[in-house]
C-alpha positions as CSV (number, residue, x, y, z in Angstrom):
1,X,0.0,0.0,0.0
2,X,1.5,3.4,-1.1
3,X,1.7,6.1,2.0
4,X,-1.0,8.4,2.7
5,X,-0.3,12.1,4.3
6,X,-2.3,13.7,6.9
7,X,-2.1,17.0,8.2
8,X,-4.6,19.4,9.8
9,X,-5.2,23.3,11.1
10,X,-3.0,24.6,8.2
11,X,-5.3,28.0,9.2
12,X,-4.3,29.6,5.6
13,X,-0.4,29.8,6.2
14,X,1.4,29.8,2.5
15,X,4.4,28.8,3.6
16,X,2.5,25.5,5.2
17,X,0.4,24.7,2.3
18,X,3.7,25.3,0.0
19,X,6.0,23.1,2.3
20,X,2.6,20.3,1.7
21,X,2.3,20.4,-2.2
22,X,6.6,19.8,-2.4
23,X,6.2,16.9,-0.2
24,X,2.9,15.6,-2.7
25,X,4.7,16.6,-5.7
26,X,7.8,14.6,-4.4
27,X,6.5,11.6,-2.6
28,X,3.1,11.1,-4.7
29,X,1.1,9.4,-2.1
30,X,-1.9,7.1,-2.7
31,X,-4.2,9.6,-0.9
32,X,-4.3,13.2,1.3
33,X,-6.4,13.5,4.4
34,X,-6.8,17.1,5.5
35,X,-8.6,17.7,8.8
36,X,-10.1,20.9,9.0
37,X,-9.4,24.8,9.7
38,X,-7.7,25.3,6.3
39,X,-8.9,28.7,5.5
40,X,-7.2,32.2,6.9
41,X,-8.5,34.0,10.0
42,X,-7.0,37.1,11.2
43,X,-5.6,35.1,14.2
44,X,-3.6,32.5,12.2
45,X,-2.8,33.5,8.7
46,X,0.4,35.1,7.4
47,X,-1.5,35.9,4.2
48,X,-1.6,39.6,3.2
49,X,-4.6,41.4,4.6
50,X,-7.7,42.2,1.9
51,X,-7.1,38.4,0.9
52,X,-10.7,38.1,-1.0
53,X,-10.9,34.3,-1.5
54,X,-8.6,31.8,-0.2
55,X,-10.2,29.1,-1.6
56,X,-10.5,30.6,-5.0
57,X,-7.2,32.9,-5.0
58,X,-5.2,30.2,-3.6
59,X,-6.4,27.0,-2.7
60,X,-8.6,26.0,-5.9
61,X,-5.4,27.1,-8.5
62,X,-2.5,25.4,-5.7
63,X,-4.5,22.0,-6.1
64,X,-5.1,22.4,-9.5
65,X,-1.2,22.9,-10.3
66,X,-0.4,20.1,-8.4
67,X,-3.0,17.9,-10.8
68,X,-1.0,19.4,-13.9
69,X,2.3,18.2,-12.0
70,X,1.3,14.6,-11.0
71,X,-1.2,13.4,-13.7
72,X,-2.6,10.2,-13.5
73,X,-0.5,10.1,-10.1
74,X,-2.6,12.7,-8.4
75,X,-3.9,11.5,-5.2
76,X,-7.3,11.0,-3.6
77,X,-7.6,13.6,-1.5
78,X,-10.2,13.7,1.2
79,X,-11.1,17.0,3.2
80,X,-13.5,18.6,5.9
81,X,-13.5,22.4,7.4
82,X,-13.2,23.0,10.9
83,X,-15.1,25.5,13.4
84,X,-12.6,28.4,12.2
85,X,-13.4,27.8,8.5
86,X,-16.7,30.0,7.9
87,X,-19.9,28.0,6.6
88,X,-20.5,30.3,4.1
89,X,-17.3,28.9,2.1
90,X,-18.7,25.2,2.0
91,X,-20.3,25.6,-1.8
92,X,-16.5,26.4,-2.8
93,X,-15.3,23.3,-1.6
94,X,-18.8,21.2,-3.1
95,X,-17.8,22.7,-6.5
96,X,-14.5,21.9,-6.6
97,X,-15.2,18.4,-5.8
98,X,-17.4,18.5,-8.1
99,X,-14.7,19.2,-10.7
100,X,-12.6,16.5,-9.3
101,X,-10.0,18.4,-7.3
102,X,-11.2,16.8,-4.1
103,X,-13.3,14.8,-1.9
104,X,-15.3,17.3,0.4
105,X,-16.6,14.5,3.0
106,X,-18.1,16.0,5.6
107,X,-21.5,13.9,6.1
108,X,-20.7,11.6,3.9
109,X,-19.0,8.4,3.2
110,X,-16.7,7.6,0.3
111,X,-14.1,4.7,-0.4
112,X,-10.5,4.9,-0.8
113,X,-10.1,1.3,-2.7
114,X,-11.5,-0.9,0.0
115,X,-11.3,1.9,3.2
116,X,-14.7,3.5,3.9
117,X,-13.5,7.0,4.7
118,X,-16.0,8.8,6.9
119,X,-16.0,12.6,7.7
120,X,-17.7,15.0,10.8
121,X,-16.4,18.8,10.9
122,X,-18.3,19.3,14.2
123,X,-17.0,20.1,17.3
124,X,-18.0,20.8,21.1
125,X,-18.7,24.4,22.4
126,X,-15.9,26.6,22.2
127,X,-15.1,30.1,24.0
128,X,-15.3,30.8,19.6
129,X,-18.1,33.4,18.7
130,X,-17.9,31.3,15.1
131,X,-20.7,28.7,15.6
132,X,-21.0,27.2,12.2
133,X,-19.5,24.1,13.4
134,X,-20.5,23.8,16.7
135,X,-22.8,21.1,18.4
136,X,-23.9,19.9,21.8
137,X,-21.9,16.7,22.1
138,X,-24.0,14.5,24.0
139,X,-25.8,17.0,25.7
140,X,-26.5,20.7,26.6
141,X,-23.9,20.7,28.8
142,X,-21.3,24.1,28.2
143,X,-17.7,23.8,29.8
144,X,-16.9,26.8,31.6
145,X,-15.8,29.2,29.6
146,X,-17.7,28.1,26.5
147,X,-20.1,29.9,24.7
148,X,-23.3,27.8,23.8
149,X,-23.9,27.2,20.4
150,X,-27.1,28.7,20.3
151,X,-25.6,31.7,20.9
152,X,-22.1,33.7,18.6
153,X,-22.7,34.1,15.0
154,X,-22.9,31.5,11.9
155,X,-22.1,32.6,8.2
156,X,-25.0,30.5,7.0
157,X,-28.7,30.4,8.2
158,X,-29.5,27.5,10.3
159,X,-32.4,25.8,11.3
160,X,-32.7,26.4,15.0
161,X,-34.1,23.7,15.8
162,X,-31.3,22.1,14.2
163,X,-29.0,24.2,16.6
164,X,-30.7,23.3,20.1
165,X,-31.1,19.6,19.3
166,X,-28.5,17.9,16.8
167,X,-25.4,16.8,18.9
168,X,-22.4,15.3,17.6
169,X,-23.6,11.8,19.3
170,X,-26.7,11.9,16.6
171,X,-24.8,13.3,13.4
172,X,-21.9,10.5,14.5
173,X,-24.5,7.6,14.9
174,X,-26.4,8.2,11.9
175,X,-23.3,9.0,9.9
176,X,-22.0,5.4,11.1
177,X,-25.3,3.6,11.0
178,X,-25.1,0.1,11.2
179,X,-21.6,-0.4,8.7
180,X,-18.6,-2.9,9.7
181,X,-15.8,-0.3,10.6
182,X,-13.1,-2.7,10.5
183,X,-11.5,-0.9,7.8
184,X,-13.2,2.2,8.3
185,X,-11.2,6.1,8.6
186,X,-12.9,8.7,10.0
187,X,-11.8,12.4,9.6
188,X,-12.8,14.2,12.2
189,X,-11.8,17.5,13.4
190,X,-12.7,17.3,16.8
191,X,-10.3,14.9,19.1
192,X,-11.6,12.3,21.6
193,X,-12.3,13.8,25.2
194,X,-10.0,12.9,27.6
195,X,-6.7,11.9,26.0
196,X,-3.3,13.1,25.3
197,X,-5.2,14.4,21.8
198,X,-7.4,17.0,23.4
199,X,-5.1,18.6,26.5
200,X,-5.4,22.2,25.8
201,X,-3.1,25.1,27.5
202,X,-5.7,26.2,30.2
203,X,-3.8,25.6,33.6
204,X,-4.9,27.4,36.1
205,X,-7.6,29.0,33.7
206,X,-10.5,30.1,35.9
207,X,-14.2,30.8,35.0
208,X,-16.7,32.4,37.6
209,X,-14.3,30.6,40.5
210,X,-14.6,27.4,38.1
211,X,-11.7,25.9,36.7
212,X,-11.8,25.6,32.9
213,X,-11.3,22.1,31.9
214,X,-7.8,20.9,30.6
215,X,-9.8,18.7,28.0
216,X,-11.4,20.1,25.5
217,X,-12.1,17.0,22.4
218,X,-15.7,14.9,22.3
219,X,-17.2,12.7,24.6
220,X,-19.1,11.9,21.7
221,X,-16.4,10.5,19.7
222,X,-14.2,8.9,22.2
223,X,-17.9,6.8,22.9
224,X,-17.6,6.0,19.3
225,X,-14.1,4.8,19.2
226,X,-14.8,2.6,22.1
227,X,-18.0,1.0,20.7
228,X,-17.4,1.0,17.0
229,X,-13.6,0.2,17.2
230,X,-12.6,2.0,13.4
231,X,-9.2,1.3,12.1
232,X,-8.3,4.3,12.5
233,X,-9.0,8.3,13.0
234,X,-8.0,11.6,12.0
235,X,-8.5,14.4,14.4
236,X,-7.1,18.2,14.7
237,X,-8.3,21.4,16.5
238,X,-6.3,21.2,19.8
239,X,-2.8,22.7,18.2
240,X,-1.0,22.7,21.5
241,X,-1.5,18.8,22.7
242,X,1.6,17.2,21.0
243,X,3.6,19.8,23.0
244,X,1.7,19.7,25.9
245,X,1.8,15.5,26.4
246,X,4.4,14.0,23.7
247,X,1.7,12.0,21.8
248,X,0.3,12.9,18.4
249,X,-0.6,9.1,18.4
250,X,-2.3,6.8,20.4
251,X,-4.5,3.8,20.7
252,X,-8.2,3.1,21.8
253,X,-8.5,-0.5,22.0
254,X,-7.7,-1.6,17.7
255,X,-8.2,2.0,16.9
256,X,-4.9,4.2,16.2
257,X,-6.2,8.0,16.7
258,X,-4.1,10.9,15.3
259,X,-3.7,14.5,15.7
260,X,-2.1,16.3,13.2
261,X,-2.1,19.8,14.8
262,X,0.4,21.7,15.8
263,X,1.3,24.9,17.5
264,X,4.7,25.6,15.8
265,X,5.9,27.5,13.0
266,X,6.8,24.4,10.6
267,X,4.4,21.6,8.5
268,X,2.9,18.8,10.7
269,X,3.3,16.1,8.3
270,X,2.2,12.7,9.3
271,X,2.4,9.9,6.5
272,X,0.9,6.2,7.5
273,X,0.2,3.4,5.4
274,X,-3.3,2.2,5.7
275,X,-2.3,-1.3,6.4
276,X,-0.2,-0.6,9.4
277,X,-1.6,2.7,10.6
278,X,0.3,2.4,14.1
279,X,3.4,2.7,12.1
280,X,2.6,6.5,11.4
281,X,5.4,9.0,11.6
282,X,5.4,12.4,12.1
283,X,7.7,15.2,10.9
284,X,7.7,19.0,11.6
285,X,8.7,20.9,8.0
């Protein structure tokens, strides 16, 4: 099985994206997994300011150069936003897979040969004011500090009944259904609750006299690993946790669960074979 590359929270940094497409253009894996936050926010990106349209100025012509570059050894590549990415820039991505630049798999299932690839964007309440990709996990519960995704701002109108009841529990289980996951991938964005994935840099943080919790990923989807037992996932959003606990990697029974994050200047590029997914490496470019 040729290598696969993963990499996530790229939050519109050039200089990431550029280091990416070398590595593609050099190594020509099999498939791409990118996990969410790809777009620039005023936070993250080193892009000049007034940049109209990432995905069209940037993104949409990067990936399409890359095509040129690699012909018929252009990989799969599989993709989800992530609760910095604005809603409102979802139709971009629909069109260009559309076109057959890339898999845009939030929602949905595809196949990469015989590996059901699965994809959720959502995420828990954030202290974010961006609530396009926000959900209750499992319930209405808000961690101190959070702001409740019925309140904040989306891009896009949403039902709101949607927005009080849908969790990430539902969306996960009926995404899922009843499917052997044996070889299944999941892309999420979100990391499992309660795991050297999802430690956030919140010591001593305090809310109203209530410490904020450390943890910050989705009961939701640890559940899920536990019950389900997919070969393997695909998880950003928490930059800081490889620094914070030394473990970009870990296991959850058969499942290997990766975060590709990372709160440093250079490229978090994690290549795996899909065969032997604990055997994932990770290098800083």
């Amino acid at each position: 099985m040729p290598n696969c590359f993963f990499a996530a929270d790229l939050h519109g940094h050039a200089d990431r994206y550029n280091k990416f497409f070398a590595a593609i253009i050099e190594e020509r894996p099999a498939s791409v997994f990118l996990g969410g936050d790809l777009l620039p926010g005023s936070a993250f990106s080193d892009l000049p300011s007034g940049q109209a349209d990432f995905v069209r100025d940037y993104l949409i012509p990067v990936f399409t150069r890359t095509r040129e570059a690699l012909g018929a050894d252009y990989p799969d590549i599989f993709l989800i936003l992530g609760n910095d990415d604005p809603r409102s820039e979802e139709k971009a991505f629909v069109a260009a897979a559309a076109a057959g630049l890339w898999h845009y798999i939030h929602g949905r299932r595809l196949f990469f040969q015989d590996f059901p690839v699965y994809g959720l964007a959502y995420v828990p309440p954030t202290p974010f004011l961006l609530k396009d990709w926000e959900r209750y996990d499992i319930s209405h519960y808000v961690p101190p500090g959070c702001v409740s995704p019925e309140d904040g701002y989306r891009s896009v109108p949403t039902e709101e009944s949607e927005i009080k009841w849908k969790t990430i529990q539902k969306s996960l289980s009926l995404l899922a259904g009843q499917d052997s996951l044996d070889r299944a991938v999941f892309l999420f964005h979100t990391p499992p609750c309660d795991t050297p994935l999802d430690r956030a840099a919140l010591d001593g943080k305090m809310c109203e006299h209530v410490p904020v919790d450390l943890h910050v990923g989705s009961m939701a989807v640890k559940r899920f690993i536990e019950k389900r037992q997919p070969l393997l996932t695909l998880h950003g959003h928490v930059h800081e946790s490889a620094r914070l606990t030394n473990e970009w990697k870990i296991r959850i029974g058969r499942t290997v669960c990766i975060n590709g994050a990372h709160d440093g200047p250079e490229l978090a590029l994690v290549r795996f074979d899909l065969e032997s997914p604990e055997a994932a490496t990770r290098d800083l470019l």
